[in-house]
N, C-alpha and C positions, 0 to 999 in steps of 0.2 A: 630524894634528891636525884635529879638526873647525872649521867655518867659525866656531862661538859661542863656542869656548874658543880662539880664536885672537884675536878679537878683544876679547876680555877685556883683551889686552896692546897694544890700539892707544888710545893717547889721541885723545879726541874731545871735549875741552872747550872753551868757547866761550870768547874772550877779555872779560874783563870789563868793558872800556871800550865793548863793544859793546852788553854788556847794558844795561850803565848809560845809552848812549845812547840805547838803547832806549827805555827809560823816563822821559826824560828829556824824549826829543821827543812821545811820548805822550801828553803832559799840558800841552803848551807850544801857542799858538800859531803859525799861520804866521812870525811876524816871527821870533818867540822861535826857530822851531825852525832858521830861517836863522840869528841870530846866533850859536847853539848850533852848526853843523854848523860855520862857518866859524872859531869863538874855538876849537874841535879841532883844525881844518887848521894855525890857527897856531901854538898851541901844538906841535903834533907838527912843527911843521914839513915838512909834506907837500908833495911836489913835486907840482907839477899842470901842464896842458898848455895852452897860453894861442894862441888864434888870433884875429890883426886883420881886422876885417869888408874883406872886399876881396880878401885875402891867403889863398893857398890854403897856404904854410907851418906849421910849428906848432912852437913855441918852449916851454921852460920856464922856470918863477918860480916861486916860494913867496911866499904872506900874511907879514908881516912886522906888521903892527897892523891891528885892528878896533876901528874908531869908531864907537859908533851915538850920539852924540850928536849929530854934524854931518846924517848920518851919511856914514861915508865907510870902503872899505879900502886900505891900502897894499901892493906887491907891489915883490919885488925885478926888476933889470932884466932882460927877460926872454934866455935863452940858449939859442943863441948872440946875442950884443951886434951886430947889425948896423943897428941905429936900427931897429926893425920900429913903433916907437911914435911917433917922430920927427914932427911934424905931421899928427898925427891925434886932435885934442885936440876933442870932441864927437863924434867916432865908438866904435862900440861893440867891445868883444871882447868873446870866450868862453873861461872859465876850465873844464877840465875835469879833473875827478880821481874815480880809480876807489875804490868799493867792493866788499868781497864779494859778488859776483853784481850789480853794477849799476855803470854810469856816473854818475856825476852832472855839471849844467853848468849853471852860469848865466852872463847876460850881464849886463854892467857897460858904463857908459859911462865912455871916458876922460877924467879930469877936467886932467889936465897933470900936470905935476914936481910932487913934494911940495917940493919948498924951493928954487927956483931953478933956473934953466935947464944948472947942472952937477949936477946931482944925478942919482944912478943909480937912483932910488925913484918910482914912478909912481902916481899918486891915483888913483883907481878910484870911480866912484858905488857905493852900497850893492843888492846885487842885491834885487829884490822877492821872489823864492822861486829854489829850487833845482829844475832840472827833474831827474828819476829815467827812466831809460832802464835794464832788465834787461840785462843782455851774459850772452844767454845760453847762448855759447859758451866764456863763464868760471864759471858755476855749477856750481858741482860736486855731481855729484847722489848720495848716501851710496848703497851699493849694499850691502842687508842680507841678501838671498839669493845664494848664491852660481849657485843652477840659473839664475837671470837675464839675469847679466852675466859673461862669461868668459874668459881667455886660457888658451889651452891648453900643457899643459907641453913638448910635442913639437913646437910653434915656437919656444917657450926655451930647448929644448935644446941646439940648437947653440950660442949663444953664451956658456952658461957651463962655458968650455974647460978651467978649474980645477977643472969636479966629473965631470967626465965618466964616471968610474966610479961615480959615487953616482947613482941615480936622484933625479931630478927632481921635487919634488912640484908638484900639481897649485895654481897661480897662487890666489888670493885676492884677487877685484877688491873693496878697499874704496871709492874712488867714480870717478866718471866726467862729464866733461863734451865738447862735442863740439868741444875744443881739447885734452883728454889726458885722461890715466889714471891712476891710484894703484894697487898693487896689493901685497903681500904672498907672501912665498915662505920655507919652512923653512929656516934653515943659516943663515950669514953669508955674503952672494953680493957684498959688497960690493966685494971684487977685479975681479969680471965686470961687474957691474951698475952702473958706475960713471959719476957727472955729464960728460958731453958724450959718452957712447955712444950709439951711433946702433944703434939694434934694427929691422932688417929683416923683411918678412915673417912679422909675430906674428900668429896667427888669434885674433881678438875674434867673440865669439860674443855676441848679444843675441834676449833671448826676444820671436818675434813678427815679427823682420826675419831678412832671408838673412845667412849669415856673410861678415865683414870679412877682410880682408886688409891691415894695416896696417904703417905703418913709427914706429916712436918715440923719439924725441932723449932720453934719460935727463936729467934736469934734477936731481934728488937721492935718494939712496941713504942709507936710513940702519940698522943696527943695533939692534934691540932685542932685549937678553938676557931670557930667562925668570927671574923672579926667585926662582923656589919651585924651579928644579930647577941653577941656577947658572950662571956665564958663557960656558959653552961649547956654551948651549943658547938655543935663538929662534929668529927669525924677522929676515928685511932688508923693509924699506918701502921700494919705490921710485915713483919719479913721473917723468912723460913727457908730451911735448907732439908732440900727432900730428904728423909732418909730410906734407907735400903731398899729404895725403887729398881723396880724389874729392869731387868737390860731394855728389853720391849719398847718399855715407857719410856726410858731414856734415847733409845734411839730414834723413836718418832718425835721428841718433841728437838731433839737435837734435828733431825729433817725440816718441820715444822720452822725452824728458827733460821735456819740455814735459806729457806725457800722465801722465807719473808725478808730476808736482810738483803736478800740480790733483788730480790723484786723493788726494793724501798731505794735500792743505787738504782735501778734499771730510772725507775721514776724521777728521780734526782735529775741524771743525767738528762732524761726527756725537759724536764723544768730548762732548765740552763740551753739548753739547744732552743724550745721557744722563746726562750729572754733576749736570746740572742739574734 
């Protein structure tokens, strides 16, 4: 099956809470776009990573209330509960929680107990902005040509031990960042290709750099049948997270990603300028 009629059967649609964030912070000011970012985190209840200035540990909590009328926010006690906040009432922390392809962090200063000196709930001042840091070693960069980006089938081979008679079709990277891989393969290989296998020895091929040699921790394997020809027909999606790859490797394909993601704005932009 060709690389364009294979991805016909991979969804790729954006979640909508993100668009709508989108547009939401768009048109908002700074303040608005922090009370916005943060009445999400509580709502969702989102774990985030909380480190006390001084303190090279790092603990978790979740928002619990946003007050912008004092203004002030509230957070549960951070865990594990070892007093990490305990007399450190005008120093500051740092609250950090990840997005697709970026970290975000802001500092807050410790204001004390929300209600009393037994209480598991800590005041926090209201941060001024949210700093945005790229990770972009968690970006995942959509990989739309297959000549580009490659795993070859004859380092796959060997480990899927259940089709050993079937030949092997040839991998479909659909994207890549320079902490793992996504990729696509005909049949249901979900037997072989299954969450916490460890895949040795795979050759990753990238256009421009010399080829890789890597090893990859399966993290999920999933099934998707052809709907127009019936369930005994598809394709398996599976995902991996490199491990212990050379600096080398990481730093070329982090180049690599980096070179392809401005070029794909430069493009955009070019679009939008002849639309207009």
């Amino acid at each position: 099956m060709k690389f364009s009629r294979l991805m016909r059967y991979i969804p790729r649609s954006l979640p909508r809470f993100l668009v709508n964030q989108g547009r939401e912070l768009l048109h908002s000011s700074p303040n608005q776009q922090t009370y916005l970012r943060l009445f999400q985190l509580k709502r969702a209840h989102r774990l985030m990573w909380i480190q006390a200035e001084g303190d090279d540990n790092v603990y978790q909590t979740v928002i619990l209330h946003v007050d912008t009328e004092e203004p002030f926010i509230l957070i549960d006690d951070p865990f594990p509960s070892d007093g990490v906040l305990e007399g450190m009432v005008g120093s500051f922390v740092t609250l950090t929680f990840n997005e697709p392809g970026e970290s975000l962090c802001m500092r807050c200063k410790l204001l004390g107990k929300a209600s009393g000196a037994n209480s598991a709930v800590y005041q926090l001042s209201y941060p001024e902005e949210l700093a945005a840091n790229q990770r972009r070693e968690a970006f995942r960069l959509p990989v739309e040509d297959s000549d580009v980006i490659g795993l070859t089938a004859e380092s796959l081979s060997p480990w899927l031990i259940n089709t050993l008679d079937t030949p092997v079709s040839e991998p479909v990277v659909l994207d890549i960042s320079a902490a793992g891989i996504r990729w696509a393969l005909l049949g249901n290989l979900q037997e072989d290709l299954h969450a916490g296998k460890l895949l040795s020895g795979l050759e990753l091929s990238v256009l421009g750099c010399d080829g890789f040699i890597v090893d990859i921790d399966v993290t999920h394997s999933q099934w998707v049948p052809d709907e127009r020809r019936g369930q005994d027909f598809g394709h398996t999606v599976i995902g991996g997270r490199f491990v212990d790859i050379l600096p080398q490797t990481a730093r070329q394909l982090e180049r690599y990603i980096t070179l392809t993601q401005r070029k794909q704005q430069r493009d955009k932009k070019g679009g939008r300028l002849l639309a207009a």
